[in-house]
C-alpha positions as CSV (number, residue, x, y, z in Angstrom):
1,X,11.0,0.8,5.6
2,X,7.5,2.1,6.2
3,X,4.9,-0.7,6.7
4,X,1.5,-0.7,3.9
5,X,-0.5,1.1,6.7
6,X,2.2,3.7,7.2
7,X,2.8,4.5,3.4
8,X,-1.2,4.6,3.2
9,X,-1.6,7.6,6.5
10,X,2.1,9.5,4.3
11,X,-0.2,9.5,1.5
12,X,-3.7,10.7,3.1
13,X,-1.2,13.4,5.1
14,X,0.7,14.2,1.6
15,X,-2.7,14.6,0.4
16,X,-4.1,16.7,3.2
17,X,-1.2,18.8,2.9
18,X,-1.3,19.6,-0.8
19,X,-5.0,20.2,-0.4
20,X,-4.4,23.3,2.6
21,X,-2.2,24.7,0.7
22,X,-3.8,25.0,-2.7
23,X,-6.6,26.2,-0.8
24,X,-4.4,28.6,1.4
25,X,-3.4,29.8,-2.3
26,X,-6.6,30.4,-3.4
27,X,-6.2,27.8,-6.5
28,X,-8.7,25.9,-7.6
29,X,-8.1,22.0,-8.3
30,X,-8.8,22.5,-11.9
31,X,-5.6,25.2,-12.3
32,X,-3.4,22.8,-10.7
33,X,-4.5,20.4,-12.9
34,X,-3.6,22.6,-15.6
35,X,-0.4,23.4,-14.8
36,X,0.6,19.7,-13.7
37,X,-1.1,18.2,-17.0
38,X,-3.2,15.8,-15.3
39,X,-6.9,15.7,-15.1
40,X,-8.7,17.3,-12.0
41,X,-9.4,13.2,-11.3
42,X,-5.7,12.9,-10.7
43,X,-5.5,15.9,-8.5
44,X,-8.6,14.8,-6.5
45,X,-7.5,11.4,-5.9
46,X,-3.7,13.1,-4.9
47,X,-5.3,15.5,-2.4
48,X,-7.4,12.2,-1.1
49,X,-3.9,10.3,-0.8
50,X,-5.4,7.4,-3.0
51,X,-2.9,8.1,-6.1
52,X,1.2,8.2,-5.3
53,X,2.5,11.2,-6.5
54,X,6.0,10.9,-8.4
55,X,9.2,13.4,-6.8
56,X,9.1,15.5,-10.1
57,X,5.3,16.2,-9.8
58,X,5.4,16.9,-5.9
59,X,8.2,19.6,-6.7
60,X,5.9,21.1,-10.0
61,X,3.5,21.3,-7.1
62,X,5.2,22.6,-4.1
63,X,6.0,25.2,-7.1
64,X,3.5,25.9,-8.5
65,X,1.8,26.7,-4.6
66,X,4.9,29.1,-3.6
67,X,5.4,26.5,-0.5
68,X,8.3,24.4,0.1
69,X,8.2,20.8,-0.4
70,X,9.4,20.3,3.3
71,X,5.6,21.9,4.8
72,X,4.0,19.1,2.2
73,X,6.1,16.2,3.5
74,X,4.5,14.3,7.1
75,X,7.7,14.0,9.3
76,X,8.7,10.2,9.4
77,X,8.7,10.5,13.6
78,X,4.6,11.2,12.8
79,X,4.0,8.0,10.5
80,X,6.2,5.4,12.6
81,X,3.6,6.6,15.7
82,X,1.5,3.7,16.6
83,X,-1.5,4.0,14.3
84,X,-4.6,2.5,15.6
85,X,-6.1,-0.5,14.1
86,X,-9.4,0.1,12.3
87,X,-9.6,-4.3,13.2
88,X,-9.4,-3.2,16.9
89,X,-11.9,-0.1,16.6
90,X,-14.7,-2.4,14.8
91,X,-14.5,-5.1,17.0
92,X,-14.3,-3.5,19.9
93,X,-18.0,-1.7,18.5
94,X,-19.3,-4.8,17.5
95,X,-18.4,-6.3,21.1
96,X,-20.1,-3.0,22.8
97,X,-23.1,-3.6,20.6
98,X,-24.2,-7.3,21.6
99,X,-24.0,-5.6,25.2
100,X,-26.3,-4.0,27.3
101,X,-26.8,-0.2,25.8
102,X,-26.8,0.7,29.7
103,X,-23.2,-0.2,29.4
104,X,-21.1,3.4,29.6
105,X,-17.7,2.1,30.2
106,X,-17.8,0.3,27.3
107,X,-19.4,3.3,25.4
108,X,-16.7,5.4,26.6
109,X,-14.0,2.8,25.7
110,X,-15.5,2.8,22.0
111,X,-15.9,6.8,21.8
112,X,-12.1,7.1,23.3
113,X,-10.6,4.8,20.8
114,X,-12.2,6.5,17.5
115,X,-11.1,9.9,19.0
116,X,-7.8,8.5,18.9
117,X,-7.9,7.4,15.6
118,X,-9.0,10.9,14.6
119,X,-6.0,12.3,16.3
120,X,-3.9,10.1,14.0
């Protein structure tokens, strides 16, 4: 079973997903909308992975975008990576700032772990 934090990063990758390939397609959010009977709200907050999107609407998607639902899906192996904890990444920021701004180890340390969140 996925943990909250990994059904949240399938979601935002779901999202990201839908969103290349409608725009790899050439549509615009408001004709998928259309076609899927939502309002371009619904589509915008699918593409931003903050509303779940039901099997039957992911299929009318996949679709309605000529793509297969397999290149809209994140791979399981990719969510059950170790995801970085945004916790971790503000504390260790907070730490850096209350030292010396000479400091460039812990610079580095901070600028390393937000570039591996990005890669996430």
């Amino acid at each position: 079973m996925l943990t909250k934090e990994q059904q949240t990063l399938f979601y935002q990758k779901l999202g990201e997903a839908i969103k290349t390939a409608r725009i790899n397609g050439k549509h615009k959010q408001e004709s998928l909308s259309t076609h899927l009977g939502l309002n371009r709200i619904s589509v915008v907050n699918i593409e931003k992975g903050k509303q779940k999107v039901q099997l039957h609407t992911l299929i009318e998607i996949a679709s309605f975008l000529n793509v297969r639902i397999e290149e809209l899906v994140p791979p399981l192996e990719y969510l059950k990576s170790p995801i970085i904890d945004t916790k971790l990444v503000k504390s260790i920021k907070k730490e850096m700032e209350q030292v010396d701004n000479k400091d460039e180890g812990g610079v580095r340390v901070t600028d390393f772990v937000l570039f591996s969140k990005s890669k996430s």
